[in-house]
VOBA-1610 file (N, C-alpha, C; in pm, whole numbers, padded with zeros to 5 digits, always signed):
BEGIN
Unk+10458+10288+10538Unk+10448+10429+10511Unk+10444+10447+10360Unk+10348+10531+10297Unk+10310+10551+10193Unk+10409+10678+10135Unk+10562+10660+10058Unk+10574+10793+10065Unk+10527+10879+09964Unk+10414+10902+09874Unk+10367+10984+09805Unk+10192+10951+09769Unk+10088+11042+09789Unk+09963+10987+09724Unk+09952+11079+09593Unk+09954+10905+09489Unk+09916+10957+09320Unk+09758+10998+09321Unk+09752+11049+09203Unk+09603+11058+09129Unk+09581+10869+09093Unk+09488+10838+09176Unk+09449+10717+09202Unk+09292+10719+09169Unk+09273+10606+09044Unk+09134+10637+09032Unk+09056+10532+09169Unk+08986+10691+09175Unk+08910+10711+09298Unk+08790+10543+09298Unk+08725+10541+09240Unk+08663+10438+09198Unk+08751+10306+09259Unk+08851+10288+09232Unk+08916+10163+09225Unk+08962+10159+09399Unk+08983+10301+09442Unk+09041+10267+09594Unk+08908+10250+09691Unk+08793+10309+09678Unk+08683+10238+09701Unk+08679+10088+09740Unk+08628+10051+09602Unk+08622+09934+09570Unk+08722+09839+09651Unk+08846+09883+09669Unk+08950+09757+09656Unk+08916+09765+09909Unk+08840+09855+09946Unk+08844+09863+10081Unk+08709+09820+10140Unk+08598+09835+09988Unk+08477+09724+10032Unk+08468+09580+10138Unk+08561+09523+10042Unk+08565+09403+10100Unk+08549+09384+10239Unk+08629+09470+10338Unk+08638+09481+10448Unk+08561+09503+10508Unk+08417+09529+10476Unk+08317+09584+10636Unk+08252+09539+10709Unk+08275+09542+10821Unk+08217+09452+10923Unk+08220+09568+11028Unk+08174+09533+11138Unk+08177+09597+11264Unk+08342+09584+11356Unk+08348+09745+11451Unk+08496+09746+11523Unk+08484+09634+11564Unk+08616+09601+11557Unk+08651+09425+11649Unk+08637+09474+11792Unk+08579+09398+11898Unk+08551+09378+12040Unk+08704+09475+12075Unk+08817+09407+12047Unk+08965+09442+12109Unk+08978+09568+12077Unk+08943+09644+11987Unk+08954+09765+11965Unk+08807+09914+12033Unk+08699+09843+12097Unk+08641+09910+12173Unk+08694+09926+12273Unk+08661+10142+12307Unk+08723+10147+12432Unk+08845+10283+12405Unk+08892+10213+12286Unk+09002+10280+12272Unk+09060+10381+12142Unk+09153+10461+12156Unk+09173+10600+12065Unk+09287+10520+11978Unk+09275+10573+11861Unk+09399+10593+11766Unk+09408+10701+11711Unk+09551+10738+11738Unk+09606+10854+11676Unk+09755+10830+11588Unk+09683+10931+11501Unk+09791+10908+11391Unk+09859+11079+11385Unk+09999+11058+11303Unk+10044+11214+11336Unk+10112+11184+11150Unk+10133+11298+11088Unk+10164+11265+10985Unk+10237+11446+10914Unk+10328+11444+10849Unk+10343+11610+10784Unk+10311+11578+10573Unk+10258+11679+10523Unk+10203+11645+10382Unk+10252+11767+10331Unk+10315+11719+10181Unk+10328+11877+10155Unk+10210+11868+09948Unk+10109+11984+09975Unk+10010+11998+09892Unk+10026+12102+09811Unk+10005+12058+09711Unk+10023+12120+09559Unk+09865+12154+09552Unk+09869+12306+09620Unk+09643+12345+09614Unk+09687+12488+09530Unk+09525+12551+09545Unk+09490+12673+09585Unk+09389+12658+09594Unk+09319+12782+09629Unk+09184+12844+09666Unk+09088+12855+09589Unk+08969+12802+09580Unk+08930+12780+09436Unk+08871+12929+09400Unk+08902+12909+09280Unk+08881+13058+09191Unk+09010+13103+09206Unk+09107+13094+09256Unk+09266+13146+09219Unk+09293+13045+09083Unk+09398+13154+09027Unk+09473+13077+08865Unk+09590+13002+08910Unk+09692+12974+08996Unk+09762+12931+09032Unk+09773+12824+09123Unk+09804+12686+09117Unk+09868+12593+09230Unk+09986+12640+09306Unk+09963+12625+09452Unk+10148+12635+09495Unk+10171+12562+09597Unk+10259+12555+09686Unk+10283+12421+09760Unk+10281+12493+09962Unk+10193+12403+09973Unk+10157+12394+10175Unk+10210+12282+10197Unk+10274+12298+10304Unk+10342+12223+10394Unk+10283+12207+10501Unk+10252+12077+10545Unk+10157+12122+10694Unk+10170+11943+10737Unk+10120+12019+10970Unk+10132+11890+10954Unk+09972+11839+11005Unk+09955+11690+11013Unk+09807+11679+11034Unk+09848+11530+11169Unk+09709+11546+11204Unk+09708+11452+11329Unk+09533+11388+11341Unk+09518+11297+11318Unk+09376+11222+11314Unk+09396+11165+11443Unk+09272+11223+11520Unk+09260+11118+11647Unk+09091+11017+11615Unk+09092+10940+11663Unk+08980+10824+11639Unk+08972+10786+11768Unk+08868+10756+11815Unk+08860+10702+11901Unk+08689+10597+11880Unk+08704+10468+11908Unk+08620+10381+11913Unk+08545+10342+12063Unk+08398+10414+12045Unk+08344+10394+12153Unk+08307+10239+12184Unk+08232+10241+12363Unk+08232+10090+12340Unk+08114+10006+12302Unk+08050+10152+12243Unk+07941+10070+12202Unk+07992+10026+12000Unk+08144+10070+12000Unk+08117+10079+11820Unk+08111+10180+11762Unk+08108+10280+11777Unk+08076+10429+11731Unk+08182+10496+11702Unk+08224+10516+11601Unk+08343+10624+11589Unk+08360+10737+11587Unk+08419+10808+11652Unk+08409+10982+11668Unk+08574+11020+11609Unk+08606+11141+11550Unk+08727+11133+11481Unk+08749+11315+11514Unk+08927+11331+11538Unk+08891+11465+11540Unk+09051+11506+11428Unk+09038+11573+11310Unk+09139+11610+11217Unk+09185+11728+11230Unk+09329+11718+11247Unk+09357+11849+11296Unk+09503+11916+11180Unk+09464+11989+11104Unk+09566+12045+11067Unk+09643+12169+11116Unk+09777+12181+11043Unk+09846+12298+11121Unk+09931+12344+10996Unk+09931+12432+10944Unk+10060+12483+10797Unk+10074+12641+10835Unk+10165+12696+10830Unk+10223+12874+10858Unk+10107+12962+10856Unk+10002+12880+10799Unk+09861+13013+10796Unk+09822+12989+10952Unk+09822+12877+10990Unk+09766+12866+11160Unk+09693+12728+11123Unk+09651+12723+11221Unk+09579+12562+11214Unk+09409+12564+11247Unk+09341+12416+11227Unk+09206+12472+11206Unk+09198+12265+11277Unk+09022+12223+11306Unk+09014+12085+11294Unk+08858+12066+11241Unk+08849+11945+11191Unk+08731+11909+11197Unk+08673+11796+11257Unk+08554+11800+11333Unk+08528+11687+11420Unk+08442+11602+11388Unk+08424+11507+11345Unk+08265+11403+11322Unk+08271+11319+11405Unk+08148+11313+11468Unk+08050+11159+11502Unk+08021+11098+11380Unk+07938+11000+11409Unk+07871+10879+11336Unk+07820+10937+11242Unk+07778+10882+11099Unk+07747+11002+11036Unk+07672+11085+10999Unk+07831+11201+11092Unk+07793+11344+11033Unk+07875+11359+10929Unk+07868+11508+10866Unk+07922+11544+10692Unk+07851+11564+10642Unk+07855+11611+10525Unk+07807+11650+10460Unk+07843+11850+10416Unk+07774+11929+10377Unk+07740+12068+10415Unk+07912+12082+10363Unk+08009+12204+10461Unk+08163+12217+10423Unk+08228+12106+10444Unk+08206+12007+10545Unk+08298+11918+10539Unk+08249+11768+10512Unk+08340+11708+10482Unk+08331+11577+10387Unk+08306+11457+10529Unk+08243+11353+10474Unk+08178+11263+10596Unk+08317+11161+10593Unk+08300+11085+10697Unk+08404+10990+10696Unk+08336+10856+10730Unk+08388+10751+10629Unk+08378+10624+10640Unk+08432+10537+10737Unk+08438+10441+10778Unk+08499+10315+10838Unk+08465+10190+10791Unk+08632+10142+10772Unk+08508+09995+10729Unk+08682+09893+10782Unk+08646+09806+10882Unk+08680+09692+10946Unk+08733+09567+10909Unk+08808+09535+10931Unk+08906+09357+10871Unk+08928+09305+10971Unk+08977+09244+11017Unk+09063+09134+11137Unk+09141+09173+11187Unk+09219+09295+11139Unk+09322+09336+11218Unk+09362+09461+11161Unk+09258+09533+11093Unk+09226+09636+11021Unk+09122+09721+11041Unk+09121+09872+11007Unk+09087+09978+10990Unk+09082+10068+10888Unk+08986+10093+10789Unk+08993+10136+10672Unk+08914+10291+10688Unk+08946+10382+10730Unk+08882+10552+10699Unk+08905+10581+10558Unk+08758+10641+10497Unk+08749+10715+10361Unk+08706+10834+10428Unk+08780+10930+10379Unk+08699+11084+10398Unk+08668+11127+10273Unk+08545+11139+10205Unk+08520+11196+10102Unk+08565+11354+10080Unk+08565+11382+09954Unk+08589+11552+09956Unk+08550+11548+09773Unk+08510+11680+09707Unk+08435+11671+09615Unk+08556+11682+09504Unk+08600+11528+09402Unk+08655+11488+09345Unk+08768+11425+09394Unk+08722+11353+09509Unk+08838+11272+09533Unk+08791+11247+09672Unk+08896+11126+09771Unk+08861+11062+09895Unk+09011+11093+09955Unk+09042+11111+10049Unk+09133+11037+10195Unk+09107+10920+10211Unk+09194+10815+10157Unk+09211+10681+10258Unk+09315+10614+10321Unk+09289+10614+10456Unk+09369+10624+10589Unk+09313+10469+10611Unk+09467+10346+10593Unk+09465+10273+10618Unk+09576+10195+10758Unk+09477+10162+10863Unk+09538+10111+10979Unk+09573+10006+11021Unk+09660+09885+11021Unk+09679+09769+11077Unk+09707+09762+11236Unk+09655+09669+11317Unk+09689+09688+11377Unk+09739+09506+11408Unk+09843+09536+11558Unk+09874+09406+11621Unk+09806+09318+11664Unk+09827+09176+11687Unk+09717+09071+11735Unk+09638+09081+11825Unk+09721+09227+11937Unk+09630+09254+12070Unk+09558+09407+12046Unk+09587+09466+11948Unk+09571+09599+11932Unk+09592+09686+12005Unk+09723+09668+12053Unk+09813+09748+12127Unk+09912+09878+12038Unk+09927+09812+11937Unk+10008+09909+11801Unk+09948+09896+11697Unk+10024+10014+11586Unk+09906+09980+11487Unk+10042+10085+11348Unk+10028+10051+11281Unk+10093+10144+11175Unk+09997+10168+11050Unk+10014+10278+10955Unk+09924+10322+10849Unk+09958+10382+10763Unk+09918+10401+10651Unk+09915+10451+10527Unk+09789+10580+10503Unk+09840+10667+10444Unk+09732+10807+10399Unk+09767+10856+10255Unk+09672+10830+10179Unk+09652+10817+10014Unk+09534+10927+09989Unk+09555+11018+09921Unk+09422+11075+09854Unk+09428+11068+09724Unk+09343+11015+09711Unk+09261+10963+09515Unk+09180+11059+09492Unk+09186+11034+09339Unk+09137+11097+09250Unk+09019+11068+09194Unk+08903+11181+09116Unk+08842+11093+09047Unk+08870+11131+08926Unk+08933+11047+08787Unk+08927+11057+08685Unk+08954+11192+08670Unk+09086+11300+08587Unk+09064+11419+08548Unk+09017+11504+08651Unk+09010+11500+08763Unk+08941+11605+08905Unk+09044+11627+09003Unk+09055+11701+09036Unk+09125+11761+09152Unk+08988+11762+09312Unk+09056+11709+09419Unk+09013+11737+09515Unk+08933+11816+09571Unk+08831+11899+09611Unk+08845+12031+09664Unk+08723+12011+09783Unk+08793+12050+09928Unk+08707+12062+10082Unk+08725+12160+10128Unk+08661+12188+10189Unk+08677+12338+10295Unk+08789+12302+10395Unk+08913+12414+10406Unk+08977+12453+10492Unk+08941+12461+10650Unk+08974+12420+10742Unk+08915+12448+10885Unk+08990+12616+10906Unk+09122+12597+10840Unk+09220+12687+10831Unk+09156+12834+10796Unk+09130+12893+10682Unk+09133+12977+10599Unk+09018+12945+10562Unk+08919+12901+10616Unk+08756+12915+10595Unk+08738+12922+10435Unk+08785+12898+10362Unk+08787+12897+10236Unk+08811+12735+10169Unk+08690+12715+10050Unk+08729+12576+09994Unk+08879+12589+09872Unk+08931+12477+09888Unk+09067+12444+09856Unk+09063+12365+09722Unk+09101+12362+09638Unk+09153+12275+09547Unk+09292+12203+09573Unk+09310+12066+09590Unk+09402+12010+09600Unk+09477+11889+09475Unk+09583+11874+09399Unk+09600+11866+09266Unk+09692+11741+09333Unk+09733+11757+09445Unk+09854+11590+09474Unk+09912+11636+09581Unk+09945+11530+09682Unk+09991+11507+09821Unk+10102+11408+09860Unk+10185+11463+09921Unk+10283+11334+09916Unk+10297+11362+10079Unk+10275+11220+10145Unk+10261+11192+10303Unk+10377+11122+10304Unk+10445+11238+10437Unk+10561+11135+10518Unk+10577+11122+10631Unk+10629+11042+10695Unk+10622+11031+10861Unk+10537+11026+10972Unk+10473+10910+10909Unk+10349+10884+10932Unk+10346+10786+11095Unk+10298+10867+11213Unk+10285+10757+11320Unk+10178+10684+11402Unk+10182+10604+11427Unk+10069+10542+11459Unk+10052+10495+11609Unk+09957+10526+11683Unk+09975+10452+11849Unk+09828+10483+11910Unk+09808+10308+12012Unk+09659+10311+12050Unk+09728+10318+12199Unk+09581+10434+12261Unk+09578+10425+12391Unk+09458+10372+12447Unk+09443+10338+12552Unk+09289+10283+12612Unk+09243+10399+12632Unk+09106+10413+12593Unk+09056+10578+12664Unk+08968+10631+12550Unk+08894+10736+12625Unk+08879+10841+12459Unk+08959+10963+12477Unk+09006+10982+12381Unk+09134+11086+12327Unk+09067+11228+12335Unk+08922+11186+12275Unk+08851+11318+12212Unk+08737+11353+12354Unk+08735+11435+12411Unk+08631+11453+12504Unk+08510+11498+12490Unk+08431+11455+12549Unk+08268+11471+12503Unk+08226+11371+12360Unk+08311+11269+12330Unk+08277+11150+12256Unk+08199+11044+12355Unk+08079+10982+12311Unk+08011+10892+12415Unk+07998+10800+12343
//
């Protein structure tokens, strides 16, 4: 468990998750991962003069089809109400930011881009890929603040630093997300 994500040059957390890409391992077709996690964000709204702090919690479901295909559904929730965003293979672009995958031996690497900075949601899992635990980091690029569209408040966000805690991790056989093929 990661307990805080710094301003991390963005560049370097890239780079350091390259290494890894290959195609889902066989053992992991078939099946969902979900992660559950609460963040508290130092944003605002862009064009507001002020940062102030959201508390919210978030839940990434993944699920790996069996052909290989990843479908992902992000769901936040903070006192304004909650909102999600869904991608297939890639989609992104337009309000919301595309999401990466990239594969190890017993690993799972998600980048979600967003404009000056990434989400990277790193997954290990067990020898059978039955469990799995993870880490959630958003980097920086150089001097930039974050900023994606809200599912929430339909409005794009500036985000300045995130600190993730309680972070859980668990695979079921199945797809999680319905109408994923």
């Amino acid at each position: 468990m990661m307990p805080s994500a710094r301003p991390i040059s963005l560049l370097v957390m890239l780079l350091a998750t390259q290494a890894y890409a290959a195609g889902a391992p066989e053992a992991l077709k078939g099946k969902s991962v979900i992660l559950t996690w609460t963040e508290t964000r130092q944003q605002r709204h862009v064009g507001e003069p002020n940062f102030y702090s959201v508390n919210g919690s978030v839940s990434l479901s993944v699920y790996v089809s069996t052909a290989g295909r990843l479908f992902s559904r992000r769901t936040m929730s903070t006192r304004a109400g909650s909102g999600a965003i869904e991608l297939a293979p890639r989609e992104g672009g337009g309000a919301y930011p595309t999401r990466t995958a990239l594969f190890g031996a017993q690993t799972m690497t998600l980048i979600g881009e967003t404009k000056g900075g990434a989400y990277r949601t790193l997954i290990e899992f067990d020898a059978s890929f039955a469990s799995c635990s993870a880490r959630v980091a958003l980097g920086f690029q150089s001097g930039k603040t974050s900023i994606s569209f809200s599912p929430i408040t339909k409005k794009y966000v500036e985000v300045k630093s995130v600190t993730v805690n309680g972070i859980s991790c668990s695979v079921k056989t199945g797809n999680v997300l319905a109408g994923a093929t």
